[in-house]
C-alpha positions in Angstrom: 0.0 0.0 0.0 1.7 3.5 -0.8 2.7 5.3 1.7 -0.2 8.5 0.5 -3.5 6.1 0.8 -2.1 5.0 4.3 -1.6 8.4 5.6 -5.4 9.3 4.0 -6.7 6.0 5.6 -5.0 7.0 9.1 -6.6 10.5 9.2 -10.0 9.2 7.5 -10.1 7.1 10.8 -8.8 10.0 13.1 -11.1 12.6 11.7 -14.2 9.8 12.3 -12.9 9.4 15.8 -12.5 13.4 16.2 -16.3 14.2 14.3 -17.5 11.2 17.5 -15.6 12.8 20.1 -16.4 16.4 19.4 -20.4 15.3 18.8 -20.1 13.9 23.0 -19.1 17.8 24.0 -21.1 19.8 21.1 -24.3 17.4 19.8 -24.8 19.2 16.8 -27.2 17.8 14.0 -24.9 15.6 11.1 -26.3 12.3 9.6 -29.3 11.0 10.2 -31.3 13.8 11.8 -33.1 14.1 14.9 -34.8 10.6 16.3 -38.4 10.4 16.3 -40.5 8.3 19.5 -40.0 9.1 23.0 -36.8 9.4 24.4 -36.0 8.6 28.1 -33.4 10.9 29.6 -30.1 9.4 31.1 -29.0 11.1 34.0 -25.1 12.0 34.5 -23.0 9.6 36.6 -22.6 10.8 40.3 -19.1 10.7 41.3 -19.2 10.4 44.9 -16.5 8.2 46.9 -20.0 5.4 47.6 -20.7 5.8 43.7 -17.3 5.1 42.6 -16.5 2.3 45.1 -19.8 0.3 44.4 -19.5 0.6 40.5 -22.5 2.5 40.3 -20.5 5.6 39.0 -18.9 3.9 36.1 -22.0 2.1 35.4 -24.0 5.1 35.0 -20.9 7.0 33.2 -20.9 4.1 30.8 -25.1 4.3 30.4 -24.7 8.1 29.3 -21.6 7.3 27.0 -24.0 5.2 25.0 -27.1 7.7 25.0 -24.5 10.9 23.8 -22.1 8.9 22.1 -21.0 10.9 18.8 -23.1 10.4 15.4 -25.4 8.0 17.7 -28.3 9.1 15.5 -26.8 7.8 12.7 -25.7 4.5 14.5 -29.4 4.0 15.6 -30.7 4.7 12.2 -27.9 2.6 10.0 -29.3 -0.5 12.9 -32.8 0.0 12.3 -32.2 0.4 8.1 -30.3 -3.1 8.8 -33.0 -4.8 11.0 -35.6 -3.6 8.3 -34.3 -4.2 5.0 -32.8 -7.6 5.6 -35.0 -8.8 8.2 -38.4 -7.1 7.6 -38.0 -6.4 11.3 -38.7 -3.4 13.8 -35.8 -3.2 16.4 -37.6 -3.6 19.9 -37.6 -0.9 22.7 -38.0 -1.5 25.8 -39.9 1.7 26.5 -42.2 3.5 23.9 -44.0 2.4 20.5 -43.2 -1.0 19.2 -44.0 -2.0 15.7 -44.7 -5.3 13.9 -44.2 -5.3 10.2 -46.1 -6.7 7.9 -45.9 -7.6 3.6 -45.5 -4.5 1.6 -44.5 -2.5 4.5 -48.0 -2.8 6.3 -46.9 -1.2 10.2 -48.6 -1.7 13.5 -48.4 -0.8 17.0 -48.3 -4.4 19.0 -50.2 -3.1 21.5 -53.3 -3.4 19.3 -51.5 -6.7 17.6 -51.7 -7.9 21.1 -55.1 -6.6 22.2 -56.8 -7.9 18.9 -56.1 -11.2 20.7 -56.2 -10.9 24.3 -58.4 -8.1 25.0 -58.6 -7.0 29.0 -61.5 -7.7 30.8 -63.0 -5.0 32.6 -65.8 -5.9 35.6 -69.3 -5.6 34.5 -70.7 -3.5 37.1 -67.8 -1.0 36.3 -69.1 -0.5 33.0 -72.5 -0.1 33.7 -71.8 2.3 36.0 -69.6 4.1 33.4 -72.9 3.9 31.2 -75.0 5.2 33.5 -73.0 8.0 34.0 -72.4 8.8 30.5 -76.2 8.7 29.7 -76.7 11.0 32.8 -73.9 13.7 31.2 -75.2 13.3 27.7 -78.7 14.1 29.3 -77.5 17.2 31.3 -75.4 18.6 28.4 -79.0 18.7 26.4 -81.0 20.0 29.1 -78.1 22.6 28.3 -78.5 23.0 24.1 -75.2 21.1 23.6 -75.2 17.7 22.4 -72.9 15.0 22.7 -71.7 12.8 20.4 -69.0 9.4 21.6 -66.8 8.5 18.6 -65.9 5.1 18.7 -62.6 5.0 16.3 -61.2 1.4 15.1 -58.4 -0.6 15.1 -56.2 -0.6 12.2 -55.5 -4.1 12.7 -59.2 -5.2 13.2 -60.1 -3.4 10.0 -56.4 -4.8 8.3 -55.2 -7.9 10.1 -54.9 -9.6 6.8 -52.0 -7.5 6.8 -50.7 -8.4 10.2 -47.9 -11.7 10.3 -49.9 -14.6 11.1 -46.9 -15.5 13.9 -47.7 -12.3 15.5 -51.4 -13.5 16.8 -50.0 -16.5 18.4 -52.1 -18.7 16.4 -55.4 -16.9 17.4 -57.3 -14.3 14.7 -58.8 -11.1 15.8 -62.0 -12.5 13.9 -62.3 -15.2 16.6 -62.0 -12.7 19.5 -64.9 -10.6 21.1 -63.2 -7.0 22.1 -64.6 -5.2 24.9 -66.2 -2.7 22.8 -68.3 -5.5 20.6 -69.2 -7.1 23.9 -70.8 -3.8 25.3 -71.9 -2.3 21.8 -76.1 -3.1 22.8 -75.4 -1.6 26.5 -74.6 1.5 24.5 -77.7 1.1 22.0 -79.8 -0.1 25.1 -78.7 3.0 27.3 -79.4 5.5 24.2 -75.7 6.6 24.3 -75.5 9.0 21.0 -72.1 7.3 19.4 -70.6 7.0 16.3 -69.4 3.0 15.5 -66.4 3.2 13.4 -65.4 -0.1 13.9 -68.6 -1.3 12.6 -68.7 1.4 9.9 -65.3 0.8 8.5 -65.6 -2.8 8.3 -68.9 -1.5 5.9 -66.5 0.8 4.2 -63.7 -1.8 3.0 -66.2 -4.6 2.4 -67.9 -1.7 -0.2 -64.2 -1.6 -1.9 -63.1 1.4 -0.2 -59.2 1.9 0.0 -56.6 4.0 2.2 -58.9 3.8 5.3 -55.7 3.8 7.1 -52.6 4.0 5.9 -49.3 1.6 5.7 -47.0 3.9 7.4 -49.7 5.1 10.1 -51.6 3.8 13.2 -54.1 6.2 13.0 -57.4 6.6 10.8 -55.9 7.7 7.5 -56.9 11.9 6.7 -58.9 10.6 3.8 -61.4 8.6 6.0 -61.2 10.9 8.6 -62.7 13.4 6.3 -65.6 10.5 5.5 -65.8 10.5 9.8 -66.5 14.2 9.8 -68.8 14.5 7.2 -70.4 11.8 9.2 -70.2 13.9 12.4 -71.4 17.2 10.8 -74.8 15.2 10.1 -75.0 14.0 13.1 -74.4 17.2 15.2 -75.6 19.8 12.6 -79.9 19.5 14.0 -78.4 20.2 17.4 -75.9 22.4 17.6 -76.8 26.4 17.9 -74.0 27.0 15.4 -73.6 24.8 12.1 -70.3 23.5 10.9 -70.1 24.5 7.4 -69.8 21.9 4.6 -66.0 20.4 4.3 -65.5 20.9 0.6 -63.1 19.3 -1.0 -60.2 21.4 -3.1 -57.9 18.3 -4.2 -56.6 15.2 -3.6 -53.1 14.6 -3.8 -51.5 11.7 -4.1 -48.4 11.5 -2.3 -45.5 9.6 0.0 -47.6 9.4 3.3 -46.6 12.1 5.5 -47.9 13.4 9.4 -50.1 11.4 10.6 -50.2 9.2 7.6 -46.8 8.0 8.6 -46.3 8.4 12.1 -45.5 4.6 12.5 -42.4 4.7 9.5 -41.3 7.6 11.4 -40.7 5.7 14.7 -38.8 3.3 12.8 -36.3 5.8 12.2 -34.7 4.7 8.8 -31.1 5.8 7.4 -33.6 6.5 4.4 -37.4 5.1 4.8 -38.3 6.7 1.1 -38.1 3.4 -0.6 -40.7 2.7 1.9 -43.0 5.1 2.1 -45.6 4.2 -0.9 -48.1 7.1 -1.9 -51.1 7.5 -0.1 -54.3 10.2 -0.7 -54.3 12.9 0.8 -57.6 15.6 1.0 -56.6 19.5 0.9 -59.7 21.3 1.8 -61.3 24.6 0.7 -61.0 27.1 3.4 -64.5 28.3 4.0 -64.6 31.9 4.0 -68.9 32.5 3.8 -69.7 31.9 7.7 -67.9 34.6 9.3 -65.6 33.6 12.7 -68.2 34.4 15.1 -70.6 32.2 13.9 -68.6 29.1 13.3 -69.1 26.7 16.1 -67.0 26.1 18.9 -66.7 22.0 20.2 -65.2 20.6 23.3 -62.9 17.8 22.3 -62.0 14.9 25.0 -60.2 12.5 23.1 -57.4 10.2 22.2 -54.7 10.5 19.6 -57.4 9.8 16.9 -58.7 12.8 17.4 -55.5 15.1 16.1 -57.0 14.1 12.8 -60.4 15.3 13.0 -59.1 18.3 14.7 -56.6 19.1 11.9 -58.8 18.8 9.2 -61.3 21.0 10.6 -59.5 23.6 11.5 -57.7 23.4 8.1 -61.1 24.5 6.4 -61.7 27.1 8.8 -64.7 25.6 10.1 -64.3 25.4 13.9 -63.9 28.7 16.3 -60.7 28.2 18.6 -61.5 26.1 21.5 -60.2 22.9 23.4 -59.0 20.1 23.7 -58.5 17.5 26.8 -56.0 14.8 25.6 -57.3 11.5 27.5 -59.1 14.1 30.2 -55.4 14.9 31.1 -53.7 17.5 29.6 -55.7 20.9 28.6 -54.7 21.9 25.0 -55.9 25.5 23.5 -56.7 24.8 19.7 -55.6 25.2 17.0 -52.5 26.4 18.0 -52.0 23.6 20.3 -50.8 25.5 23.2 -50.9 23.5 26.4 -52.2 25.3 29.9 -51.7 24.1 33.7 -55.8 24.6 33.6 -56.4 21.8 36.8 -59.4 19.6 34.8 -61.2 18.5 38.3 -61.0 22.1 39.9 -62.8 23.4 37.0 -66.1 25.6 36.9 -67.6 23.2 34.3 -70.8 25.3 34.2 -69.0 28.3 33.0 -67.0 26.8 30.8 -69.4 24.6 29.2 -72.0 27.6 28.2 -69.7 28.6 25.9 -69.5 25.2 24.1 -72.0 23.9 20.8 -71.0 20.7 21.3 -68.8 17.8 23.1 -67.2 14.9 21.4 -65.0 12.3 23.1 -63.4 10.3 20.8 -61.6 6.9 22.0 -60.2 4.0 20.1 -61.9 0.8 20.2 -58.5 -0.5 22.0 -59.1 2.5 24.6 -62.5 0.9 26.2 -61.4 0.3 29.2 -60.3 3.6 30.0 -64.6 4.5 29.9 -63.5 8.2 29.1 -60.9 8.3 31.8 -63.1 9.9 34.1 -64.5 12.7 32.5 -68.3 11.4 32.4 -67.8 11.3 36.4 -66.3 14.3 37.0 -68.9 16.1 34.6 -71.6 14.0 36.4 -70.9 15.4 39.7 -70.3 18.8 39.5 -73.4 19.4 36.8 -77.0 19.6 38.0 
């Protein structure tokens, strides 16, 4: 080897080892980009005498020199483009989303893989009660001109599993399975609970042919279906509601690598390059309604899950909502559209006041979400209205 390709191989190798070392002190963005999914912080090492004579120190010094290690984005990503391409993998976390893959890059969360099959079983009497309860709010809101409407959102992989590895059900089918939310479905009808059954209406949907109801690289309701949802809603809630939502018109319809929501699942997979894998999926741009000036628009309480980022999106998109809120899983209080999130405490709250303002209150919960019966928010409402 001449002498000028081993100098250029030695300092190819010390500028790799320099570019690691400097990215430890300064983590500036190179290769890779920023990693997507949560992230769980690694504290610094204590070095105290106890620390350092146990081990512990090093331990934890060793623990955060593999969370800040140099170009670590890029190692992360080159592992994951390895475990995917060759293996048709997701690499497994042990805190956070994980994914099973599918044929033709079909991505799901395995929580619902694994609740397709082995559904929890929540008490009977614990329902009912939550039923009860719900009828009682839904019956106090329209005493107070603002109706309420419970959307049911489903499973991608009930609506998909043909999609999902067999290996991954553990030799049962989600077909064979009664979830929760099937088992309770009359209660609901029984109780008169106003509610929208997208499980049941999806499955409608793709045995009428439709397509895209969710998408590959997403977990969510795809933004083409949701706008289907939402049509759905505005004929639901349009008799009731002292201000009308204005018809969702649709501009275009792009066709296009999924992207937001559409892809939030390829995204936590976090590919070198996840292009080659991102396959084009509709997309609905909507005109921004301009004849129902701001004032007049209504304005709807949202208690929800993450299906409901969706709906809200596409709404406010096309202009058709007033600014109002939003309680993500009846925890966190969100100002809409802009997403800004206050301290608001959701228990202390005046709901009488706050409610007057309101033309309407939807909770929307995923069919996997059932046992969580509105985490609370039918209970607190039920006490504290008359």
């Amino acid at each position: 080897m001449h002498r000028s390709t081993q100098l250029t191989l030695a300092a190819l190798f010390l500028g790799v080892l320099w570019l690691v070392g400097l990215q430890v002190l300064w983590p500036f963005s190179l290769l890779g980009g920023r990693l997507k999914g949560a992230v769980a912080e690694t504290p610094a090492p204590a070095w105290d005498f106890a620390s350092l004579r146990s081990g512990e120190a090093l331990r934890a010094a060793s623990t955060w020199y593999d969370a800040h290690v140099g170009l670590r984005n890029f190692w992360v990503r080159l592992d994951n483009e390895v475990t995917y391409v060759l293996f048709r993998e997701a690499t497994e976390h042990k805190t956070g989303t994980n994914l099973v893959v599918g044929k033709h890059d079909w991505l799901f969360e395995r929580q619902y893989v694994k609740h397709a099959v082995t559904p929890g079983r929540p008490e009977d009497a614990r329902v009912r009660e939550a039923i009860r309860h719900m009828r009682s709010v839904q019956d106090k809101l329209a005493r107070r001109g603002i109706p309420f409407l419970l959307l049911v959102a489903p499973s991608k992989v009930e609506v998909y599993s043909e999609h999902v590895p067999a290996a991954a059900f553990g030799g049962r089918l989600p077909g064979q399975i009664t979830t929760n939310y099937e088992r309770y479905r009359s209660e609901f009808n029984a109780a008169g609970i106003n509610f929208y059954d997208g499980p049941r209406i999806f499955l409608e949907w793709k045995q009428a042919g439709q397509r895209n109801l969710f998408a590959r690289a997403g977990s969510h309701w795809s933004y083409v279906s949701a706008l289907q949802v939402l049509r759905d809603v505005r004929d639901r809630l349009n008799p009731q509601m002292r201000h009308l939502l204005p018809p969702l018109v649709l501009e275009k319809q792009l066709s296009l690598p999924a992207r937001l929501i559409d892809a939030d699942l390829l995204n936590l997979l976090n590919l070198l390059f996840d292009f080659p894998f991102n396959h084009d999926q509709p997309f609905p741009v909507l005109v921004r309604q301009k004849d129902v000036p701001s004032g007049q628009l209504p304005r709807i309480l949202w208690v929800h899950d993450s299906f409901g980022w969706p709906l809200i999106e596409l709404l406010y998109n096309a202009n058709a909502l007033q600014p109002a809120e939003s309680l993500y899983y009846f925890q966190n209080f969100y100002r809409i559209p802009e997403g800004t999130r206050t301290s608001a405490d959701l228990h202390r709250l005046d709901w009488e006041a706050f409610l007057q303002k309101h033309d309407a209150v939807v909770m929307v919960w995923t069919e996997i979400a059932f046992e969580g019966l509105g985490w609370g928010f039918f209970e607190t409402l039920d006490a504290q209205l008359k």
